[in-house]
C-alpha positions, 0 to 999 in steps of 0.5 A: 496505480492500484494501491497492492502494486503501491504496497510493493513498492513502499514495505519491506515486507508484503503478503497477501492474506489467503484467508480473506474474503472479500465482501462487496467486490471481488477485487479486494484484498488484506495485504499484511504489510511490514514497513520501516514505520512497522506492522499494518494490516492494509485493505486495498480495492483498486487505488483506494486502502483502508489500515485495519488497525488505526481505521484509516484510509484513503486513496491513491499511492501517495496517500498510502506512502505518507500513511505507511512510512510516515511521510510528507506529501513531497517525501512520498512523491520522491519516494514513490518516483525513486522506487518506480524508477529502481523497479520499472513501470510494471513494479516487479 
């Protein structure tokens, strides 16, 4: 799952930052992201993400849900399978 379409599933709040331009792919984006964790501001290319502020990343949406709320391996699994649920596989 391409970690944008990850965010939506795990903030509370997301948007995508029009002022941002990509440097080494067309695909990346800045998402500025509110969750029940707080405030991030998260770049995305494909599956792989990068938080701006604490210089951390990763990939693949579990990674994301345990870094943005906090969870353990497990919670974010069930997290993600909840939300997935709720929203369908197309996550609109």
């Amino acid at each position: 799952m391409p970690a944008g379409e990850a965010l939506a599933l795990l903030a509370i709040d997301v948007k995508a930052d029009p002022t941002y331009l990509p440097l080494k792919t067309d695909h990346s984006r800045r998402w500025h992201v509110h969750t029940t964790r707080g405030e991030f501001e998260i770049l995305t290319t494909g599956p792989k993400w990068y938080d701006m502020r604490t210089h951390q990343g990763g990939g693949g949406a579990i990674d994301l849900a345990m870094h943005v709320l906090g969870l353990s391996f497990v919670d974010a699994v069930k997290h993600l399978t909840r939300e997935v649920g709720r929203h369908g596989p197309d996550h609109s």
